[in-house]
Structures are given as C-alpha cells and as structure tokens.
C-alpha positions as CSV (number, residue, x, y, z in Angstrom):
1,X,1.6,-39.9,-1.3
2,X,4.5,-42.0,0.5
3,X,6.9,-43.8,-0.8
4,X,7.1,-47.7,-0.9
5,X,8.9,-49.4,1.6
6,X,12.8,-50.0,-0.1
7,X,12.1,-54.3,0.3
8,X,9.0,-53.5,-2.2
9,X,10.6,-52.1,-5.0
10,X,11.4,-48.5,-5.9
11,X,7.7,-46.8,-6.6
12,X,5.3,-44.7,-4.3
13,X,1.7,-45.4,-2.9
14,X,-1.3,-43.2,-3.3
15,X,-4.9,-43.4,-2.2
16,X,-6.2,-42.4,-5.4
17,X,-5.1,-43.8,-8.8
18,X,-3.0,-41.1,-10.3
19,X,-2.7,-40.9,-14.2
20,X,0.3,-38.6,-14.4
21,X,1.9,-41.7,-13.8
22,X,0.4,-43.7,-16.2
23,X,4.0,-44.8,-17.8
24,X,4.6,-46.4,-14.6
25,X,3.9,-50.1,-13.4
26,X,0.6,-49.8,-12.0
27,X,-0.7,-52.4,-8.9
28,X,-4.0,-52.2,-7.2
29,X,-4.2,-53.7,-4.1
30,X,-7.5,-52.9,-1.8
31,X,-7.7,-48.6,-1.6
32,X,-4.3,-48.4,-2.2
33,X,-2.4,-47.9,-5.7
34,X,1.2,-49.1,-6.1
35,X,3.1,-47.0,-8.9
36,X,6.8,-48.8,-9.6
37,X,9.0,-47.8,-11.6
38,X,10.1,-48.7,-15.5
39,X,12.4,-48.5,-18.0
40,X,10.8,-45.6,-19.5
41,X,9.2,-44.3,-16.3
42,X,11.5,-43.7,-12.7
43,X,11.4,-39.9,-12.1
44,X,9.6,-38.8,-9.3
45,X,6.5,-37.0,-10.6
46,X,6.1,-33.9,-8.7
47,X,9.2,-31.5,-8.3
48,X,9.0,-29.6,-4.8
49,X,8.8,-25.9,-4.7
50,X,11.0,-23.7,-2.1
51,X,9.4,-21.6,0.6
52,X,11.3,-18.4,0.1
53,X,11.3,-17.6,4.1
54,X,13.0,-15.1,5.8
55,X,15.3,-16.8,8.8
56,X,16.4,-15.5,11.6
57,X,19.2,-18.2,11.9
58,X,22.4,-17.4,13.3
59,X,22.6,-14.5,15.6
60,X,24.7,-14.3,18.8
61,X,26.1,-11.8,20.9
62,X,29.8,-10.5,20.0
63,X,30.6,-10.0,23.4
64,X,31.9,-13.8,23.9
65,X,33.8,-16.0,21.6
66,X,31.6,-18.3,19.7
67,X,31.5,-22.0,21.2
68,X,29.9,-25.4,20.0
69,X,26.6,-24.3,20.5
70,X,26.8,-21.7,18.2
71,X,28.7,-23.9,15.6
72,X,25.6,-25.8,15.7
73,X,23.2,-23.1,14.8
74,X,25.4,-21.7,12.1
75,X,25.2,-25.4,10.1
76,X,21.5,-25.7,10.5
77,X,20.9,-22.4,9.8
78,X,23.6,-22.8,6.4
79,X,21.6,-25.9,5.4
80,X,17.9,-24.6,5.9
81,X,18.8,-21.2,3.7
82,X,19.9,-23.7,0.7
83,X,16.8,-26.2,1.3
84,X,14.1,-23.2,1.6
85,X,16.2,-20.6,-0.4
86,X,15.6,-18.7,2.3
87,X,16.7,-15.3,3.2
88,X,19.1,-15.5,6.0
89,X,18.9,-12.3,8.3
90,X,21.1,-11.8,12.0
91,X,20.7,-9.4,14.9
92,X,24.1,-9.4,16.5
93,X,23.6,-8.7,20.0
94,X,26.2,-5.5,20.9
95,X,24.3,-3.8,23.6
96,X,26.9,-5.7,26.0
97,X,29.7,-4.5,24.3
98,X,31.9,-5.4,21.2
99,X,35.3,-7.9,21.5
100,X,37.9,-7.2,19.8
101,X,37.8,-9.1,16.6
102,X,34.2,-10.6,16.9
103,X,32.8,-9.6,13.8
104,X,35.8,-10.9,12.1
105,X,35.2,-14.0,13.3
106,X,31.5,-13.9,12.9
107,X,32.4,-13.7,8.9
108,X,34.8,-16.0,9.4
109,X,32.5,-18.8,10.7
110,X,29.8,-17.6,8.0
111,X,32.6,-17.6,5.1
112,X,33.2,-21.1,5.8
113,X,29.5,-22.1,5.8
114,X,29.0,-20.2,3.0
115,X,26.4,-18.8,5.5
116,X,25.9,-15.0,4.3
117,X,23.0,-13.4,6.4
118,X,21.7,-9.1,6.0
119,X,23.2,-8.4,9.4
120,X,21.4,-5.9,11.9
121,X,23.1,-5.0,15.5
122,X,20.4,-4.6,18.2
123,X,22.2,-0.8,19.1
124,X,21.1,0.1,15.8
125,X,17.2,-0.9,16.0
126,X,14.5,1.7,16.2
127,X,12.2,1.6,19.7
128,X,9.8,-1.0,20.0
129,X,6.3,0.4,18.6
130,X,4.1,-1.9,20.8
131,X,2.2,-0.1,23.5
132,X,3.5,-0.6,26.6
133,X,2.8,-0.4,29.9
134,X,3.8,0.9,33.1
135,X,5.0,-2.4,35.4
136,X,3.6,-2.4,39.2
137,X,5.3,-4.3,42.0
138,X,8.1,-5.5,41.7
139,X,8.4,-4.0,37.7
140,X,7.3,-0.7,39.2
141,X,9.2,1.9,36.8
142,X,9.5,-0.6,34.0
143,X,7.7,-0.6,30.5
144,X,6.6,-3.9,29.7
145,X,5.0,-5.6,27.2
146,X,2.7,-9.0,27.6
147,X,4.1,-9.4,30.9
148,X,7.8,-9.1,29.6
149,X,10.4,-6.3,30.7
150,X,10.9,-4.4,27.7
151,X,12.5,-1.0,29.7
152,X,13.9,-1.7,32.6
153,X,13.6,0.9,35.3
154,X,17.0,2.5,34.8
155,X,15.8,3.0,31.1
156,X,17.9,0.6,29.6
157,X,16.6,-1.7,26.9
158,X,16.3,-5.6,27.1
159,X,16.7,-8.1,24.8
160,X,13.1,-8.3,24.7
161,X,12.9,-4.7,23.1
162,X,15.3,-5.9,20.3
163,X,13.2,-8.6,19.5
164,X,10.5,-7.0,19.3
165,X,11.9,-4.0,17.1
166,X,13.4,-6.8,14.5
167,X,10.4,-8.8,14.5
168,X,8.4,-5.0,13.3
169,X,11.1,-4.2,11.0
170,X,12.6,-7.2,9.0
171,X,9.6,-9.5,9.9
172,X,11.6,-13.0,10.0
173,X,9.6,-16.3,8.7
174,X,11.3,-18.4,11.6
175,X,13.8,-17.7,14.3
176,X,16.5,-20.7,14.8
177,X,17.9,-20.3,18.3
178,X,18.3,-22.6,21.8
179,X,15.1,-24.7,22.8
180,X,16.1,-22.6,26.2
181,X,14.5,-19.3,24.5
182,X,11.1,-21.0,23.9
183,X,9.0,-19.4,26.4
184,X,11.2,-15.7,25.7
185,X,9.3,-16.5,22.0
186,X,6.2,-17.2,23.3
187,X,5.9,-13.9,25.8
188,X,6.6,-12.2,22.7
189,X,4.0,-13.5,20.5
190,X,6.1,-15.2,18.1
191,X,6.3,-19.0,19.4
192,X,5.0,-20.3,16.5
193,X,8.1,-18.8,14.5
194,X,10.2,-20.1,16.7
195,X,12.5,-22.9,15.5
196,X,14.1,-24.6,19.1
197,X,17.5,-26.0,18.6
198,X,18.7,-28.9,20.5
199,X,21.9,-28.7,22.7
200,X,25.1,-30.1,22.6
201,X,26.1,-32.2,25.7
202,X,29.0,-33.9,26.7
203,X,29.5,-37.8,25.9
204,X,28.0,-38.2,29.5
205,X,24.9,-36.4,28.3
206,X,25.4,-33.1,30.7
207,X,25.2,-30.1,29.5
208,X,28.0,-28.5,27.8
209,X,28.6,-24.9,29.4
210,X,28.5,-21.6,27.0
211,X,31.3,-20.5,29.4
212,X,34.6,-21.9,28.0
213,X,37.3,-22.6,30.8
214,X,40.6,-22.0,30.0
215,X,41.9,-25.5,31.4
216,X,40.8,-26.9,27.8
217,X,38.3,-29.4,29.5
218,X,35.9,-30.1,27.0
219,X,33.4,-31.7,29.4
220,X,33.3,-28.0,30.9
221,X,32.8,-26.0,27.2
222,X,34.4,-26.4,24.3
223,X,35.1,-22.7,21.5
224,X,34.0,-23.5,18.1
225,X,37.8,-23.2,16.9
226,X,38.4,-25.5,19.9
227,X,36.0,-28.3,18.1
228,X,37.7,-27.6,14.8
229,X,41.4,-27.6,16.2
230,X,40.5,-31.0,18.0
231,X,39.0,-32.8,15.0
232,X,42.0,-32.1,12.8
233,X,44.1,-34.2,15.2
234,X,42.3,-37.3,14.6
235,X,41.0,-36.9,10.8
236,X,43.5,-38.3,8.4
237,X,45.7,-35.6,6.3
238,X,43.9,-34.7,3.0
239,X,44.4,-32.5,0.3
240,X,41.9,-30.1,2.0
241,X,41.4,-31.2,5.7
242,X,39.1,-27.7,6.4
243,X,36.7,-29.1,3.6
244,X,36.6,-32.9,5.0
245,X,36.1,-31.3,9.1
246,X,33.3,-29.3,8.1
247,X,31.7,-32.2,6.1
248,X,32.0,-34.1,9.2
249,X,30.2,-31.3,11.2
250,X,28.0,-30.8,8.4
251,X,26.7,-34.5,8.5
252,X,26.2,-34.5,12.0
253,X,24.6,-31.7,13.1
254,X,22.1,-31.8,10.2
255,X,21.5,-36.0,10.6
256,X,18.4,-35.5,13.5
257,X,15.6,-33.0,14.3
258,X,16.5,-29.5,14.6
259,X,15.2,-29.9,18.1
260,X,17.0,-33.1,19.1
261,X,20.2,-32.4,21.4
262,X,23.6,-33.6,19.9
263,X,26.3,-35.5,21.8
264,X,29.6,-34.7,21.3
265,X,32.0,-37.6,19.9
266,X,34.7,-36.3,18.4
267,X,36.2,-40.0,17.8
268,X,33.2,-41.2,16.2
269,X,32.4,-38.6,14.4
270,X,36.1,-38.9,12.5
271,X,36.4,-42.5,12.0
272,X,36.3,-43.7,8.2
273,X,33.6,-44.6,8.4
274,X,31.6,-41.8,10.1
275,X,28.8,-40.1,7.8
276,X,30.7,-37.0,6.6
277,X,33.5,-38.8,5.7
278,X,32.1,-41.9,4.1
279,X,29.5,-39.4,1.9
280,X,32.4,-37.5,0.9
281,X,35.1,-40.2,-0.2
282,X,31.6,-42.3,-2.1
283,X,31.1,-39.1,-3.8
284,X,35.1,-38.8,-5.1
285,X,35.5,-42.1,-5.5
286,X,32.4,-42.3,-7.6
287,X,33.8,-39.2,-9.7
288,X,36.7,-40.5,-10.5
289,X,35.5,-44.3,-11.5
290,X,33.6,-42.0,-14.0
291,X,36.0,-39.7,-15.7
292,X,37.6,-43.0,-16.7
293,X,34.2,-44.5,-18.2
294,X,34.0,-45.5,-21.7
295,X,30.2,-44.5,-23.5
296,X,29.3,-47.4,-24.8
297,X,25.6,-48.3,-26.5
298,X,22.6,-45.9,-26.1
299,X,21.9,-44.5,-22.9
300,X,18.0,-43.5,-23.7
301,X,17.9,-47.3,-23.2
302,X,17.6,-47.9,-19.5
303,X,17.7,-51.8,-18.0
304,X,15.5,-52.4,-15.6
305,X,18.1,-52.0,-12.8
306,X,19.5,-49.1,-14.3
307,X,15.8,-47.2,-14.0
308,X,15.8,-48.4,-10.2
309,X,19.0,-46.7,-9.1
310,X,17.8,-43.7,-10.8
311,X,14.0,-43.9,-9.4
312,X,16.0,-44.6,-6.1
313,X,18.0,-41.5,-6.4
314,X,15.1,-39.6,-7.3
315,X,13.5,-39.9,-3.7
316,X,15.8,-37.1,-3.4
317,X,12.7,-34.7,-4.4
318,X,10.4,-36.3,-1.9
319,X,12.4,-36.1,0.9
320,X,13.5,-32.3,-0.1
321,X,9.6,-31.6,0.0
322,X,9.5,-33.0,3.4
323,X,12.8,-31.0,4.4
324,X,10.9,-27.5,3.3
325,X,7.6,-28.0,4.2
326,X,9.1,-29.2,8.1
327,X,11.7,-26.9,7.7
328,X,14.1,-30.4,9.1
329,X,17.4,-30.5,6.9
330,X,17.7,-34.3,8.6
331,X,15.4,-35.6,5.5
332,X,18.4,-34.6,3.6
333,X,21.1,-35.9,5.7
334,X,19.8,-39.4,6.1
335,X,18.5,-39.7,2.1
336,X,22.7,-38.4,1.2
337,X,23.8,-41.3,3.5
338,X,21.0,-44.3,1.5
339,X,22.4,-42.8,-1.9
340,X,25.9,-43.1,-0.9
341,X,25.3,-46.6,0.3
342,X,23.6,-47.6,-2.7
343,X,26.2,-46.2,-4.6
344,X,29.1,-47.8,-2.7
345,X,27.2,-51.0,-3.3
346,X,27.5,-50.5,-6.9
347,X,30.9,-49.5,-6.9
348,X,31.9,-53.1,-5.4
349,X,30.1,-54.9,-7.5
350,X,30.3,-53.6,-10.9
351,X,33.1,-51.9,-13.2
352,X,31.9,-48.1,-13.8
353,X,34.8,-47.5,-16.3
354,X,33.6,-50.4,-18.5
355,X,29.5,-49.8,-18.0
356,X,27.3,-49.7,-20.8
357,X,26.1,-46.0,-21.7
358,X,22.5,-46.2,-19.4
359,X,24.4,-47.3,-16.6
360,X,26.7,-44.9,-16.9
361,X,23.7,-42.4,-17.2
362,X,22.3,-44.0,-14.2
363,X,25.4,-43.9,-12.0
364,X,25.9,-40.3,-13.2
365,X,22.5,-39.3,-12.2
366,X,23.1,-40.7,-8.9
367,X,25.8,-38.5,-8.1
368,X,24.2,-35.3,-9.4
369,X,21.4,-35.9,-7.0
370,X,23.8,-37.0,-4.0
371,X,26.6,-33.7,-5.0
372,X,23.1,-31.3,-4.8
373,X,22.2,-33.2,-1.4
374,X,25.6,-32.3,-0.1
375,X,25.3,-28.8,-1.3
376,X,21.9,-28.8,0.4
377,X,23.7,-29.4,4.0
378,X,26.8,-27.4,3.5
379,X,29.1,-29.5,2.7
380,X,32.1,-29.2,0.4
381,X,32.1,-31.7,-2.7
382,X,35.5,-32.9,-2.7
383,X,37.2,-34.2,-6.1
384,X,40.0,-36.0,-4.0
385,X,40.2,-37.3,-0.4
C-alpha cells in the first residue's frame, strides 16, 4: 500500500482490492486498485502503532561543552522518542572527568527539547560480563574483547567496556550517535542497533571541528549556545524568540535522513520563509483565522473539496508508519511542510472566518494533524509570531 501520486487525486493504491475501504471511490486499472476519497470516506484506514524502543539517543561526554554536533543528536533523538514513544536512556561519559556545570547544561539542552532520558554515568556501570581475553603483541597485558581493547594494560577501562556494560544492563533498542562510531558498533556486536548520524559541516562542506576555538570562527566549530546566540541575531523579535529558534533547528535537522550530513546556513535557515518558520507562522496564522470563524450549516456534510483536504491531511498516519517502522523523523518533517502549504494555499484563497461548518471542520482537522506533526519533531506550537 502507497499512496497516489498528489496530480491523481487524494487516495492510495493497493495490489489487492481491499474492502475495508469499500466507502471509498473504487478504480480498477490492470493489477492495481485505486481507492479515492469521498464525501463520506477520506480517513486513512489503518492507524500506525508505536514501537516502544528503548534509545540510546543523546549521550556525550561532560568533560567538553556541548557543540553543533551534539545539538544535532539531541533533536533527532527528541523527535524519534515522540514518533516511536520510545524510552530515551543516556550514558554520560565521566571517566574523563566532570566540568564544572556540565550536567546543568546537559538538562538544560534536554529541558528545552523536552528531551528527558534515565541517565546512567559510565563510572557507575558494573564490569563488562563478556569473557575476555588476554591481548598478545602489541595488546599484550590488555583484556579484549572481539578484537577490541576493553582493559587497557594499565587496568583502566575503555569506552568499549562501558558499552558493553550498558548494552548488558539497560539493553537499548537503537543507539543514535556519529556515522564516525560505526565500525566501534560493529566490533561490539551491536551494528545493527546502531543508528549513524550525519555531520554538520561548514557552508563549504568541511568538516566542522568538535574542538571550539575561542576566536568565534564558526568555519573552525561552532558551541551549541554559539548556534543559538547567532540565530537570534538574524530571526525577527517575537513574543517568544527561544520557541521560533528551536522550530527552526527543529525543522532542519529533522527535514533528511538521520544519516545524511547537515550544512550549516544560519541565513537560510532564518529567512521567512525557511521551513521552521514558515510551519510555525501557517500554523498561528491558521489558529487565529479560526477563533474568529462563524459555524455555519452542518459540518457531518463534507463537499467534495472539503473531504480532500482532510484525506490529504490524513497522509499524516502513513507517513508516521513510515517514520516508526524506519525510525527516519524526515517523513514527518517533509509531510508538516505539504500540510502547511496546502493550508497556506487555502488561507489565500478562501475566507476561514466566514466558511461553512465542514470546511471549518476540514480546516480544523488540518491543523490538529499539522500541530501533532510539529509535536512529533519538537517543535513549540506557537499561538502568536
């Protein structure tokens, strides 16, 4: 089951003729059935059901002050919790020492995703319970484990060791770090949990360094209160300009594949017109137009074009299916920014305020399904921009 090219009409395809849609306008065409929708019949017929996993999805080391790349994985990691109802889980690495004021700020960052993982700091783990093995050579004096230090020859522990002692005791569904710890995932016999992130490189597509220089050359590293502090000098003044940035940074870092990198483009990403932006203001605008709507006529009686927005809108369950079975929030992102178009559309060319009663219900609809899609990916649902 797929659904039907937009230019078609609003409606999936299936290979089979399927009679829970029997309501629906029905078209046979070779092996393939063409279900559109009605005036009686647009929602989508099958409701997706979460995964319930447990993710690993935001756990860095609180000897360093958090930078872009971090930033990153916290939003990805917010919006895959809400899209799986996942259980988010952390091992904060402290074996390199504590700064003062990290775990603050690791709340901090987590407050304002409304990111809040069971936290676990490596120091505290049990010992791996793997059999290991004395290392020869070079490793001579080690313990390893599947060719991995897990004790170096001092007796210290590796990050290896901590790994493996969180993947015995909290078990986690699917880690979410760097593409660059693929392989470290692999040695450990937990590639196929692993979840590789994408980078974030400069505008000239180089690698953007976890080392922050002090200069404030963003081509050299940029701290995550760094990005933040730099957007809010470009984004116009709103009621709540913390709300509208992290829309912004919501919207972009969820809009590809978890694995694709991200270029940084501060400008872009703040214009008017920019995806966080224009999804938030559609969605107050929208709002608004309605509180001012007058019910009038019966809104059980759908037109035609009234059932399409609504089957349109109701996509929203096919592409959440999609986001949890691929664990991808960017099936989300790029549905939020259709249903905000198709909105916006609507909003120019009709008056909401003076609507009859099913396109009110239809318009209202909409905007349940976009404000849940925003909630999806993190981001604030602003009354007023």
């Amino acid at each position: 089951m797929k659904p039907m090219p937009e230019h078609i009409g609003v409606g999936i395809t299936a290979m089979t003729s399927l009679e829970c849609l029997g309501s629906f306008k029905h078209e046979s065409i070779g092996i393939y059935h063409n279900y559109f929708v009605t005036e009686t019949a647009w929602d989508w017929p099958s409701k997706p059901k979460p995964s319930n996993i447990v993710l690993d999805g935001f756990s860095p080391n609180l000897n360093k002050e958090l930078h872009i790349g971090h930033l990153k994985n916290l939003v990805i990691a917010s919006a895959l919790t809400n899209i799986t109802s996942a259980s988010p889980v952390a091992m904060l690495g402290a074996a390199n020492g504590i700064n003062n004021g990290a775990m603050e700020a690791y709340k901090k960052w987590c407050n304002l995703a409304n990111y809040h993982p069971k936290i676990y700091l490596d120091i505290e783990l049990p010992a791996p319970s793997e059999n290991l093995y004395d290392g020869v050579s070079e490793y001579a004096g080690c313990k390893m484990f599947n060719n991995v230090v897990i004790y170096k020859s001092t007796g210290a522990s590796t990050y290896a060791a901590h790994d493996l002692s969180f993947a015995k005791l909290v078990a986690p569904d699917f880690y979410l770090t760097g593409q660059e710890q693929k392989e470290h995932f692999s040695n450990l016999g937990l590639g196929t949990k692993h979840l590789p992130m994408g980078l974030v490189l400069g505008k000239d597509g180089s690698k953007m360094k976890s080392t922050i220089k002090k200069d404030g050359d963003i081509a050299n590293g940029i701290t995550a209160q760094e990005l933040i502090d730099e957007i809010s000098k470009i984004i116009k003044p709103t009621p709540d300009p913390m709300a509208l940035i992290w829309n912004v940074l919501a919207w972009q870092f969820n809009s590809a594949s978890v694995s694709k990198n991200t270029i940084l483009d501060i400008e872009n990403w703040c214009k008017i017109t920019s995806p966080g932006i224009y999804i938030s203001y559609t969605f107050a605008k929208i709002q608004k137009a309605l509180s001012f709507a007058k019910i009038m006529g019966d809104k059980n009686q759908l037109s035609l074009d009234d059932a399409k927005l609504c089957g349109f809108a109701s996509y929203f369950h096919y592409y959440l299916n999609k986001a949890i079975e691929n664990n991808e929030p960017y099936y989300i992102a790029q549905f939020a920014l259709s249903l905000s178009k198709k909105l916006s559309e609507i909003y120019d060319k009709k008056s909401i305020k003076d609507g009859t009663a099913s396109f009110i219900f239809s318009v209202n609809y909409s905007l349940d399904i976009l404000k849940q899609c925003m909630i999806l990916l993190g981001m604030n649902v602003l009354k007023e921009i």
